[in-house]
MDAnalysis code that builds the backbone (N, CA, C; Angstrom):
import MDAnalysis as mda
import numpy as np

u = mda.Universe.empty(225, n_residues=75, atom_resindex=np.repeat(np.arange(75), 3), trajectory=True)
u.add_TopologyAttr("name", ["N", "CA", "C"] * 75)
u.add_TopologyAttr("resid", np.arange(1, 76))
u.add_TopologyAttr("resname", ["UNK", "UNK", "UNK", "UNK", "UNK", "UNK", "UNK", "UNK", "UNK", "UNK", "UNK", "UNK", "UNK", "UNK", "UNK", "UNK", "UNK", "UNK", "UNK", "UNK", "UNK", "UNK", "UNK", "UNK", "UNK", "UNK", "UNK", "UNK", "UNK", "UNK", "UNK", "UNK", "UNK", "UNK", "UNK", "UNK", "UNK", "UNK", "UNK", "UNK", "UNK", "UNK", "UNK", "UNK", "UNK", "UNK", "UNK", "UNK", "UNK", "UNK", "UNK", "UNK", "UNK", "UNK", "UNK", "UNK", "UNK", "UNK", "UNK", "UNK", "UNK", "UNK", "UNK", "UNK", "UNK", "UNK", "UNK", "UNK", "UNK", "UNK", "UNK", "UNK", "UNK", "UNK", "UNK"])
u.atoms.positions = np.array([
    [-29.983, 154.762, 126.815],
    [-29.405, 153.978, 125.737],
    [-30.120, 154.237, 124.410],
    [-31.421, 154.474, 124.708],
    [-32.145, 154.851, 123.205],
    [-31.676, 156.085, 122.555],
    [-31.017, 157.138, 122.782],
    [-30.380, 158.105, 122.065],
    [-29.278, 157.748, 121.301],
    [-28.773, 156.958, 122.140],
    [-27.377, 156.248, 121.455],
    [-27.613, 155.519, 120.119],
    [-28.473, 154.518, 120.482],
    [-29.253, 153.929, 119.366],
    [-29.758, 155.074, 118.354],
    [-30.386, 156.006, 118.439],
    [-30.954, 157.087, 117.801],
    [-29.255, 157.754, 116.517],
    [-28.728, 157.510, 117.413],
    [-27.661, 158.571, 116.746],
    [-26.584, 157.560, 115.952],
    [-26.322, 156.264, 116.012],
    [-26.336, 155.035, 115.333],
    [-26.699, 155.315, 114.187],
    [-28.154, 154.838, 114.403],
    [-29.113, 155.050, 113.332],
    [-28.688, 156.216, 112.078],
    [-28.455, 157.017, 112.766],
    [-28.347, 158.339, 112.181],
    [-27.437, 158.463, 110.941],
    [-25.932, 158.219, 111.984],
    [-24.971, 157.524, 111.547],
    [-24.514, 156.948, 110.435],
    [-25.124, 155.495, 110.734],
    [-25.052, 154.421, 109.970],
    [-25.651, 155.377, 108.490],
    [-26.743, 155.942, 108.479],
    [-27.668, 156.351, 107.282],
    [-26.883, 157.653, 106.467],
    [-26.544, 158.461, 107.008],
    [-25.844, 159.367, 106.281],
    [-24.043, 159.045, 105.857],
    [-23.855, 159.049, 104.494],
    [-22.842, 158.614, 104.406],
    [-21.772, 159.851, 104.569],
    [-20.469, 159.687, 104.510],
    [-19.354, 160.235, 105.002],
    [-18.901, 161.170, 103.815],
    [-19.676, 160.697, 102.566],
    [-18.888, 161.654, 100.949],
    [-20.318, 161.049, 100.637],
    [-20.170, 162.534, 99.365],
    [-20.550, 162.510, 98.182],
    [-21.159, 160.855, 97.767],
    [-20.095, 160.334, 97.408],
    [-20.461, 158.930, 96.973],
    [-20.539, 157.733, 97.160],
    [-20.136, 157.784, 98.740],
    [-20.465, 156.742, 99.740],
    [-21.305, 156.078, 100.409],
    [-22.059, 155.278, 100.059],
    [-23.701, 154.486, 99.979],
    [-23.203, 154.387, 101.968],
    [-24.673, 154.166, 102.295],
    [-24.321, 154.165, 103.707],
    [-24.479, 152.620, 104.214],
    [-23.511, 152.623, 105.138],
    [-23.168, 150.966, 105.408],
    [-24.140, 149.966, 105.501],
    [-25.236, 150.297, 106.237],
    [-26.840, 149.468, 105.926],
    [-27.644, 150.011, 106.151],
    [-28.872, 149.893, 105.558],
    [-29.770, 150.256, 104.974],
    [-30.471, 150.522, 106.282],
    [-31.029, 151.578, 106.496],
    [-31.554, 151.901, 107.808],
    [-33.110, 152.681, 107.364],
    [-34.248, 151.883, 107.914],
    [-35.619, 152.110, 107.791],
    [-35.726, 153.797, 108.064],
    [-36.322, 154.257, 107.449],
    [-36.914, 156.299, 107.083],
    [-37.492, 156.431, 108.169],
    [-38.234, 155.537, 108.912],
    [-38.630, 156.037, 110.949],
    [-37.923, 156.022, 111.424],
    [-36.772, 155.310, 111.467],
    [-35.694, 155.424, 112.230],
    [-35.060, 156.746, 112.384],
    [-34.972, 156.759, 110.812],
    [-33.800, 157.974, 110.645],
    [-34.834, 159.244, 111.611],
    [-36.031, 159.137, 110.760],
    [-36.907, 160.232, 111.546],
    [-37.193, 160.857, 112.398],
    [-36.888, 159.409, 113.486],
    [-37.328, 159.105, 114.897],
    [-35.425, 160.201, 115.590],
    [-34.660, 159.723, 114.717],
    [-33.660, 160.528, 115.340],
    [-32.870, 161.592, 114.936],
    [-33.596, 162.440, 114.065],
    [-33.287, 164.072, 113.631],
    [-34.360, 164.478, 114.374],
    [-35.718, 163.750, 114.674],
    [-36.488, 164.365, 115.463],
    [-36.107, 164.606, 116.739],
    [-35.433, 163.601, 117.355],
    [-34.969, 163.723, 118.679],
    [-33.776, 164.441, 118.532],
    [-32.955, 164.780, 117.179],
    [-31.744, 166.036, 117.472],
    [-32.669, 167.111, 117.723],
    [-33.816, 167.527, 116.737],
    [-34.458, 168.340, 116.726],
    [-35.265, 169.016, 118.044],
    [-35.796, 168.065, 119.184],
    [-35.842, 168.693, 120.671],
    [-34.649, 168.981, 121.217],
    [-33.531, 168.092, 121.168],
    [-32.707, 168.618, 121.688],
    [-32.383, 170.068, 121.660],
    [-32.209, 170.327, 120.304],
    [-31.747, 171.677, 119.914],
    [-33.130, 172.589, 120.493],
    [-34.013, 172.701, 120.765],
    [-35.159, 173.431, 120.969],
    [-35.498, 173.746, 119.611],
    [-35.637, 173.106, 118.436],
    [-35.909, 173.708, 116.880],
    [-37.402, 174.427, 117.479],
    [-38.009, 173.579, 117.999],
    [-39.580, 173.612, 117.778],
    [-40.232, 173.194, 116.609],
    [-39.681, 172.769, 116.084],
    [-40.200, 171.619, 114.311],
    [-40.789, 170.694, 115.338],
    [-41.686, 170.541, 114.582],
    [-42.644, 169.024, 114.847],
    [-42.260, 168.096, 114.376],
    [-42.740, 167.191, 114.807],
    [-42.289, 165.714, 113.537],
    [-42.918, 165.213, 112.257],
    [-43.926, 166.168, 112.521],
    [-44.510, 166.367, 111.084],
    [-44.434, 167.213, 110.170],
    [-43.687, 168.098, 110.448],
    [-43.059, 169.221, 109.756],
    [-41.799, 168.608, 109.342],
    [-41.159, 168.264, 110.332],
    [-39.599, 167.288, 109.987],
    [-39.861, 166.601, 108.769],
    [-40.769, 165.824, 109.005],
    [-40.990, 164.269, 107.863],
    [-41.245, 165.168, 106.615],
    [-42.264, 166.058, 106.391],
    [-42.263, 167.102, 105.370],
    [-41.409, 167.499, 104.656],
    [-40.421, 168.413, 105.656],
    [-39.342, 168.892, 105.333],
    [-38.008, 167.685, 104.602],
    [-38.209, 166.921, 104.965],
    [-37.104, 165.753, 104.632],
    [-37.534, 164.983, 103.047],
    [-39.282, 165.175, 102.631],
    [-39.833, 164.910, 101.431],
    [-39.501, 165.488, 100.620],
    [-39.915, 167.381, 101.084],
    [-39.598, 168.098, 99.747],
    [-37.854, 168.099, 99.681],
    [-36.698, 167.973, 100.848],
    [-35.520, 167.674, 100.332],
    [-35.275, 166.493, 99.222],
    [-36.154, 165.996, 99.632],
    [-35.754, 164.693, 98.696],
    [-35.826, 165.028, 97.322],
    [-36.912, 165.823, 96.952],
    [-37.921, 165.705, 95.807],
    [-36.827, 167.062, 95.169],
    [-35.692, 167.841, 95.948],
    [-34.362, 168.408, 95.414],
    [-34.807, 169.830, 95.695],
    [-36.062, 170.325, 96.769],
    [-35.718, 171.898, 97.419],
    [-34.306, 172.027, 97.967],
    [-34.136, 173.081, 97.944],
    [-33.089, 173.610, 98.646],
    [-32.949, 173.525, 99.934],
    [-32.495, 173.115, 100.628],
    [-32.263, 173.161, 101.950],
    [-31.991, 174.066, 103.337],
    [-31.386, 174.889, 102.412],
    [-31.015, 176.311, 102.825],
    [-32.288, 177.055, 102.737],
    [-32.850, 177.513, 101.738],
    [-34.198, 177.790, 101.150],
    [-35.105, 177.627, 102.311],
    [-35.443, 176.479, 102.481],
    [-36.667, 175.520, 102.983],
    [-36.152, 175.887, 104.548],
    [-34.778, 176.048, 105.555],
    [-34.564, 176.475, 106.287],
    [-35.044, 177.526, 106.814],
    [-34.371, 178.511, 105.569],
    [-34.929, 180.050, 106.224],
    [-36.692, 180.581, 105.773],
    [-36.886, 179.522, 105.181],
    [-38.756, 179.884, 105.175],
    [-39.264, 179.345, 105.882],
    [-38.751, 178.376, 107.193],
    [-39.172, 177.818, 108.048],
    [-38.833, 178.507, 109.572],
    [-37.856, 178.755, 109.344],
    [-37.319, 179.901, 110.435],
    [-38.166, 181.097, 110.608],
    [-38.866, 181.766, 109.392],
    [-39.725, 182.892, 109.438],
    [-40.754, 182.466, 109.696],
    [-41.505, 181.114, 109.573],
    [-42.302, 180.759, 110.348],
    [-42.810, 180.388, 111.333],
    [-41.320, 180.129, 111.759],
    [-41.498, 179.300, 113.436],
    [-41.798, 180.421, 114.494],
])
């Protein structure tokens, strides 16, 4: 049941458009807690401290794409 919850979370936080605030406000561990757990799923091999990183400098407006494939050459 905790994945479910995980992906909720997820959910709820990313909105659907451009300009669509997301339905409630969902705490940054949460969200964390469940791109991290997409992130084993998928076998990324990202850590969760690399994740949380990676999700800062998105914020702060790197590229995403960018920050992908310089992470990919590192992994």
């Amino acid at each position: 049941m905790e994945a479910k919850e995980s992906k909720d979370a997820l959910a709820a936080a990313v909105p659907t458009s451009a300009t669509e605030k997301p339905e409630k406000p969902v705490a940054a561990e949460e969200v964390l807690d469940a791109l991290y757990e997409l992130s084993q799923a998928l076998n990324s091999g990202i850590s969760k401290e690399t994740l949380s990183s990676s999700l800062d400098v998105i914020e702060q407006g790197v590229d995403p794409t960018t920050l992908a494939e310089t992470l990919s050459s590192l992994i």
